[in-house]
TORGU-590714 format. One line per 10 residues: number of its first residue (from 1); their letters; for each residue x, y, z of N, C-alpha, C. Coordinates in steps of 0.05 Angstrom, whole numbers, plus 5000, padded with zeros to 4 digits. Each point is the difference from the previous one (the first is absolute). Example, Ala and Ser with C-alpha at 12.3 -4.5 7.8 and 13.67 -1.06 7.14 Angstrom:
1	as	5264/4886/5156/4982/5024/5000/5018/5024/5000 | 4993/5021/4986/5016/5024/5001/4985/5022/5014
//
This chain:
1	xxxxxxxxxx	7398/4874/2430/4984/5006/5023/5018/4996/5025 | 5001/5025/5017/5015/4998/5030/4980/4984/5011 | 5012/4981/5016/4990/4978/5025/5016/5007/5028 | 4990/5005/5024/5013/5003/5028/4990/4983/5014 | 5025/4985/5010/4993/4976/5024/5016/5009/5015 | 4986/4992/5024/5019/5009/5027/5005/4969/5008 | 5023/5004/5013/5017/4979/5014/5024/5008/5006 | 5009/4987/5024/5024/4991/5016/5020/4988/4994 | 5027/5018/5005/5028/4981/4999/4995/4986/5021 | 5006/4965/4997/5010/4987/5020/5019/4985/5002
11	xxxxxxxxxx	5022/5001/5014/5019/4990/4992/5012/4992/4960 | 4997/5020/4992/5005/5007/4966/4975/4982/4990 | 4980/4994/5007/4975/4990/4980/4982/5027/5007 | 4977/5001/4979/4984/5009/5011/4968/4985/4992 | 4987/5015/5029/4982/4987/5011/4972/5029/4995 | 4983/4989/4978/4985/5015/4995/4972/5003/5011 | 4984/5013/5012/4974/5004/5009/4975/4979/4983 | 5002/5011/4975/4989/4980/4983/5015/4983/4977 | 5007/4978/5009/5014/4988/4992/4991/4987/4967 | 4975/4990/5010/4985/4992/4967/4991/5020/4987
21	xxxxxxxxxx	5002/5027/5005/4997/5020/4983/5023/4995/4980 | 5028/5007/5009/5021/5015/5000/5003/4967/4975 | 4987/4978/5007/5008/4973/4981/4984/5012/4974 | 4978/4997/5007/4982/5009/4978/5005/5019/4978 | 5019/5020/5013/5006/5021/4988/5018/5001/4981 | 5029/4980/5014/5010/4996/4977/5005/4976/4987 | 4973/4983/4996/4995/4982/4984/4990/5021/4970 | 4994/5024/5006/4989/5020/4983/5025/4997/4972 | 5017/5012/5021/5027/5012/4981/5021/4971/4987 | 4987/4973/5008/5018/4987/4985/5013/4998/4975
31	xxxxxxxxxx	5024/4991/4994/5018/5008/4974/4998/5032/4998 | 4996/5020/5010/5008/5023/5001/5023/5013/5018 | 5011/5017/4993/5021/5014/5017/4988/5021/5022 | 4998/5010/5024/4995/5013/5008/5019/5007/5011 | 4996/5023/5022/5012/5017/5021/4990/4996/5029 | 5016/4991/5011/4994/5004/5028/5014/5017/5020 | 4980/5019/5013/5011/5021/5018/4994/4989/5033 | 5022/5009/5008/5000/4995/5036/4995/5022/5014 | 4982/5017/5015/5007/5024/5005/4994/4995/5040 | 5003/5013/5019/4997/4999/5022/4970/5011/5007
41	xxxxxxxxxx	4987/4995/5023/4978/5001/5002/5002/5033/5020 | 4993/5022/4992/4997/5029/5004/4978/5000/5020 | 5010/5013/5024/4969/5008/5025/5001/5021/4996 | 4969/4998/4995/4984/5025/4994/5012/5019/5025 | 4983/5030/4996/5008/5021/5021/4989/4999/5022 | 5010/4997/5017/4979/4990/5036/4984/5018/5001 | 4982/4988/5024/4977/5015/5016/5017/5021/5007 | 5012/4997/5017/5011/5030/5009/5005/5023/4982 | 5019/4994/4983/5000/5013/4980/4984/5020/4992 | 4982/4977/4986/4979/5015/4992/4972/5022/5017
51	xxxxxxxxxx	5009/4991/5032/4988/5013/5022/5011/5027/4991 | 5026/5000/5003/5030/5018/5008/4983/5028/4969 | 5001/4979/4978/4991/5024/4979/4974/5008/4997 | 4990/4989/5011/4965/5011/4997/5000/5023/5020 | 5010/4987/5032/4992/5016/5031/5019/5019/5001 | 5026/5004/4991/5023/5022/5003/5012/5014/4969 | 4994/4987/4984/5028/5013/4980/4970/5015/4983 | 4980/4992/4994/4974/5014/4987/4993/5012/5016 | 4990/4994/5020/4989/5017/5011/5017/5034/5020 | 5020/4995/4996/5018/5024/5006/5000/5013/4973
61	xxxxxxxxxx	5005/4992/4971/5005/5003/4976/4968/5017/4994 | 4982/4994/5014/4980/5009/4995/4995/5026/5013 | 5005/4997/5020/4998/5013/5025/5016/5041/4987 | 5019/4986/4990/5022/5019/4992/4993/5008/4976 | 4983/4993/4976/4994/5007/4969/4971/4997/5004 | 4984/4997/5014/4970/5004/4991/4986/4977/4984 | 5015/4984/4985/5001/4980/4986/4970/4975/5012 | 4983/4992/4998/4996/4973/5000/5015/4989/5006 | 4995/4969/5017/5033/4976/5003/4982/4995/4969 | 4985/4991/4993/5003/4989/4968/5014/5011/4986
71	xxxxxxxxxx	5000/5040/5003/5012/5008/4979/5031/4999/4996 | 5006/4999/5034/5029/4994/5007/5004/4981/4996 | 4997/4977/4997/5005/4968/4997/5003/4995/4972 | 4989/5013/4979/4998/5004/4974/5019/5021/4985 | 5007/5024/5021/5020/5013/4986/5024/4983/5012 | 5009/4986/5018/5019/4992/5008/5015/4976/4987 | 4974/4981/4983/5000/4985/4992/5016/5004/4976 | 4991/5019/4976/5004/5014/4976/5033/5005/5002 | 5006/5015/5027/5030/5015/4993/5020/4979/5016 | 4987/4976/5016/5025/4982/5005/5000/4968/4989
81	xxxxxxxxxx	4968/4984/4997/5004/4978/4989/5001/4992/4967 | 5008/5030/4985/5004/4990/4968/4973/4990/4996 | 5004/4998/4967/4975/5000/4982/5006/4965/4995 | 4980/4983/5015/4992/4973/4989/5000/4987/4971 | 4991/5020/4987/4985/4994/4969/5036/5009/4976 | 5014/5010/5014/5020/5014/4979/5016/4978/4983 | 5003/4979/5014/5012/4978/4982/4976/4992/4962 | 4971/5005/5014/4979/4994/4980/4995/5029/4985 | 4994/5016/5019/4981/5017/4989/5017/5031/5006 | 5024/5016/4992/5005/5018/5009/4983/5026/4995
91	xxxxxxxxxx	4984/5004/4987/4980/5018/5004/4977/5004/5027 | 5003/4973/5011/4977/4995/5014/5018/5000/5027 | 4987/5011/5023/5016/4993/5029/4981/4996/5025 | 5013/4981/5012/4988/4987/5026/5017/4992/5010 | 5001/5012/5033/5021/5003/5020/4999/4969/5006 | 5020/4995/5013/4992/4979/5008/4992/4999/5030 | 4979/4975/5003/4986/4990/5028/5022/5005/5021 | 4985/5004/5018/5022/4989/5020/4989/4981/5026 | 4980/4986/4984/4991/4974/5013/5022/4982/4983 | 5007/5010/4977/5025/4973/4985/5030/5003/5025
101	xxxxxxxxxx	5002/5016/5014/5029/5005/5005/5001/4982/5031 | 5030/4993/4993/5008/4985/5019/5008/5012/5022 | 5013/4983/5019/5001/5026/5024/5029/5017/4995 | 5012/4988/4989/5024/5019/4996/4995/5019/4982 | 4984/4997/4974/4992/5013/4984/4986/5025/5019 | 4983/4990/5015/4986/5026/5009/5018/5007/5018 | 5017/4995/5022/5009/5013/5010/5013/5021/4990 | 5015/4994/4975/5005/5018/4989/4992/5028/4972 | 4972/4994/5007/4980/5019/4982/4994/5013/5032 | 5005/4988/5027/4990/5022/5020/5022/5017/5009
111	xxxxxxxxxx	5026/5000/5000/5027/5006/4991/4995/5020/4986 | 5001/4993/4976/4990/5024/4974/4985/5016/5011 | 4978/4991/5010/4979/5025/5010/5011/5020/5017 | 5010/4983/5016/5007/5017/5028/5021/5020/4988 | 5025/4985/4983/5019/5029/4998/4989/5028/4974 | 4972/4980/4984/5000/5024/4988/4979/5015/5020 | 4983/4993/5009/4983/5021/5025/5019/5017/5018 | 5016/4992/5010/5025/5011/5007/5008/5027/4988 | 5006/4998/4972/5015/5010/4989/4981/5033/4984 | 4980/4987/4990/4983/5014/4989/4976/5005/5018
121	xxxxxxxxxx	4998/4995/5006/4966/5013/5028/5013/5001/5025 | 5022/4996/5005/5010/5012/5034/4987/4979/5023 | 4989/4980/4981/4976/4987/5017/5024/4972/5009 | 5002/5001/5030/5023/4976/5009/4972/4979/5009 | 5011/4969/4990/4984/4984/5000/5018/4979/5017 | 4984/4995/5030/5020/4983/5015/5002/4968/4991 | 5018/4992/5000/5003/4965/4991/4993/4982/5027 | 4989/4987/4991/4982/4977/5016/5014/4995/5018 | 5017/5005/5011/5019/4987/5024/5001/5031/5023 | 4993/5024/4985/4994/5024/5011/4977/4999/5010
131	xxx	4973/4984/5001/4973/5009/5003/5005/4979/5028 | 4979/5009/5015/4981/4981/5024/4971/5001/4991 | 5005/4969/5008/4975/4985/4984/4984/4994/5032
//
């Protein structure tokens, strides 16, 4: 069974949120061998961001194909965030969220967008530093 505790390097200890959990926990696994993974703590995709793809990159995308933003947000989904389930289930496919993606992650699924809209619909999609807000 995967267990996730968050906590802090501090000065090379770390300092965990719930500390009697994280005891409790591995009072579990005594005389056993486990694995322990360190991974960095990932920020989600900002407000802006997600302003940036709802208010400009769909709705131009829409604007230009007739599309729904659902239907656009769904085909967009399919041909750039890969199938979730393929490690389990390769018959089966589900794009992945892009409430999971981090901000670099999405920055660069809005990247993707932009050069394939670009490329294939003629449709130029300005980058957030182009718009007045």
């Amino acid at each position: 069974m995967k267990k996730i505790f968050h906590a802090r390097s501090v000065s090379g200890k770390f300092v965990f949120d719930e500390p009697a959990a994280v005891i409790s926990t591995l009072r579990k696994y005594d005389d056993r061998d486990i694995w322990v993974s360190i991974d960095t703590e990932k920020k989600k995709r900002s407000n802006n961001q997600n302003s940036y793809y709802h208010g400009v990159v769909l709705k131009l995308l829409c604007d230009n194909t007739g599309y729904s933003s659902q239907e656009m947000h769904d085909c967009l989904r399919c041909k750039f965030l890969g199938n979730s389930l393929a490690g389990r289930d390769p018959e089966l496919y589900a794009p992945r969220s892009t409430t999971t993606l981090s901000t670099v992650e999405m920055e660069k699924y809005l990247e993707d967008i932009r050069r394939w809209s670009s490329v294939y619909l003629s449709c130029y999609i300005p980058q957030p530093n182009e718009l007045e807000f």
